[in-house]
N, C-alpha and C positions, 0 to 999 in steps of 0.2 A: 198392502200399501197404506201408508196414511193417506186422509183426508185430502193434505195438501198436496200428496200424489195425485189422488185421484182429479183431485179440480184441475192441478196442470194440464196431465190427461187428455180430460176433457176440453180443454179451451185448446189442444192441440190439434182436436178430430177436426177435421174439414172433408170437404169433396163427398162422395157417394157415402159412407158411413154414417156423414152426419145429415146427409139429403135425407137415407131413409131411417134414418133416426128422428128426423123433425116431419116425415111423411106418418109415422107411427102414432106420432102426438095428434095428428088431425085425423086418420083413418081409423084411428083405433085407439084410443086416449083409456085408460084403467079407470080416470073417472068422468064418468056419463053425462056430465053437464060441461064439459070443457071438449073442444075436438067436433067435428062433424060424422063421428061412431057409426050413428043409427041411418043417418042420411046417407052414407055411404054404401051400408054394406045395403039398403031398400034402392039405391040406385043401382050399383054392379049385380045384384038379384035381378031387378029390372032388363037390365040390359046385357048378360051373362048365364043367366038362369036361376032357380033356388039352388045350383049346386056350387053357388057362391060361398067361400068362408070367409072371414076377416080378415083385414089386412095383417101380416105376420108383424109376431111382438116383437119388437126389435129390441124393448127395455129388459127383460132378463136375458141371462147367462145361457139360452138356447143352443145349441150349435150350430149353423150357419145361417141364422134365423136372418141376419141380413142380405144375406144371398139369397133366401128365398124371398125378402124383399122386392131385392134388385129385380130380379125375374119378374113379378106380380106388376111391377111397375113400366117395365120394357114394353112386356108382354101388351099390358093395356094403357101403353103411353096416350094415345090420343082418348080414350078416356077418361084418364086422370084429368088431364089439360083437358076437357068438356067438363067433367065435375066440380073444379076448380072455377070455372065462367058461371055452373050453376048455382057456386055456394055465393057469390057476387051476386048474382040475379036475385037472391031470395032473402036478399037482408033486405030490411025497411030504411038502412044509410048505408046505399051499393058500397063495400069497402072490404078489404083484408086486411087478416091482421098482420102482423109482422112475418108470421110465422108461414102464411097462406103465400106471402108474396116470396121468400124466399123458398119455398114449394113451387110454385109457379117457375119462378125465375133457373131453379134445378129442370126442369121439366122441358124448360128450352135450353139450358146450358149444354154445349157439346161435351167439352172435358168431361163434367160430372156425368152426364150419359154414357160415355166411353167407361170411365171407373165401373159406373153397374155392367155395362158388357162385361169387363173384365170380371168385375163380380160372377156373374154369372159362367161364363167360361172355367172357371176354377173349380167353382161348387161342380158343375154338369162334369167337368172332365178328372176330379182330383177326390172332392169331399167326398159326395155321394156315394162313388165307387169304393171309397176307403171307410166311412163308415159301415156301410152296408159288409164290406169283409171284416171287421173289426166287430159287430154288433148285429150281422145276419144268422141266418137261420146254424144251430151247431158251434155254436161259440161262444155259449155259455161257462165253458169251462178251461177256455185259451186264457193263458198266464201272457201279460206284456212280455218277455222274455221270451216267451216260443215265435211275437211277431218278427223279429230281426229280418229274418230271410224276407217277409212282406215290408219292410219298411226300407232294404236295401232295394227291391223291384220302385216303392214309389219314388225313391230319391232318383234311380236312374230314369224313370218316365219323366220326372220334372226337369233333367237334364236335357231330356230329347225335347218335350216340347219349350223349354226356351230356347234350343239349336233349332227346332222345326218349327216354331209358332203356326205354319200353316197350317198344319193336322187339325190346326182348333177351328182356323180361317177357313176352310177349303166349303165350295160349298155342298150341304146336306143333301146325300144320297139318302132318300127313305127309306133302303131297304138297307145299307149298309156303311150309310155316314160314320155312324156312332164308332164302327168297329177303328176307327184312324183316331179320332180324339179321346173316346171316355178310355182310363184306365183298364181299366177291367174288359174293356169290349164288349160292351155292353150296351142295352138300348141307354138314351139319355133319361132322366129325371123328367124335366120339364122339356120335350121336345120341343113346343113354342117359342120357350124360351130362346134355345141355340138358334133357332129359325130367324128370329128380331136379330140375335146379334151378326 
C-alpha cells in the first residue's frame, strides 16, 4: 500500500480497533516518557499480582494482538476505569489528555464494549483454535495446500456459528462450556475472558 493508502486506512479505523490502539499508546507506549508504561504495569502488579505482563502491543503486525487486547481490557474493565481516576488524581493540573479522555469515554461506551466482546468471542472461539492447528505442536512441516480439508472444517464452523450465534452466547459450563463454542473443542484461551463476555 502506499502511504496515502495507509493514512486513509487509518483515519478509517474506529470502534474497538482504535479504542485498543489508543489503550496501547497509554498502557504501553515504545517510548518511555510518553504513555503512563511504568505506572501501569506497578499498579495491575499491585493489584493482579507480579504475574502481571504489559498491556499487548497493538502497534506491530502481531497476530491477534488486538484481541488479546480486547480481553486484558474486559477482563479488568473496572480497573482500567480506577486507573484512569488515578492517573487524574496524580497530576499537579487534575486533567487528561485527549487521548486519556477518549480512553475513558471507550471504557464506558456500550457499542465499543460490545466490539471487544465480539473481539474477544472470535479470537477464543476461531483464532486461537486455528493457530494453534496451523502452528502447534507437529507442523513444522505442513505445506498451505495439505490445509484445504482444515480450512473447509473452519469455513463450515463460521457458517454454524453465524446460524447459531448461541454456541458463543450460551452460558459457561466449567467443565464443558468450551466443547459448543471454541472450534477445536477445546478449553478456551482466556477463560475470564469468555466469562465477561
Amino acid at each position: 500500500m502506499t502511504d496515502l493508502e495507509v493514512a486513509a486506512l487509518e483515519a478509517l479505523t474506529r470502534g474497538a480497533a482504535k479504542a485498543v490502539a489508543l489503550a496501547r499508546t497509554i498502557f504501553n507506549n515504545k517510548d518511555d516518557k510518553k504513555g503512563q508504561g511504568n505506572q501501569h504495569v506497578f499498579y495491575f502488579e499491585t493489584r493482579c499480582g507480579s504475574q502481571y505482563c504489559h498491556f499487548p502491543d497493538t502497534s506491530n503486525t502481531h497476530f491477534g494482538s488486538h484481541a488479546l487486547a480486547a480481553c486484558e481490557i474486559l477482563v479488568n474493565l473496572d480497573l482500567y476505569i480506577e486507573f484512569l481516576c488515578l492517573i487524574w488524581d496524580t497530576k499537579q493540573m487534575p486533567s487528561w489528555t485527549n487521548i486519556e479522555v477518549n480512553i475513558s469515554n471507550t471504557l464506558h461506551d456500550n457499542p465499543t464494549l460490545t466490539e471487544l466482546a465480539v473481539f474477544i468471542l472470535y479470537s477464543q472461539s476461531v483464532t486461537h483454535p486455528y493457530m494453534q492447528h496451523i502452528h502447534g505442536p507437529g507442523t513444522n512441516n505442513i505445506n498451505v495446500l495439505e490445509l484445504q480439508g482444515y480450512h473447509d472444517k473452519v469455513k463450515t464452523y463460521l457458517k454454524t456459528i453465524i446460524n447459531q450465534p448461541q454456541m458463543l452466547l450460551d452460558p459457561i459450563d466449567d467443565e464443558l462450556g468450551y466443547h459448543k463454542g471454541a472450534m477445536d473443542s477445546c478449553a478456551w484461551e482466556w477463560p475470564e475472558a469468555i466469562n465477561v463476555v
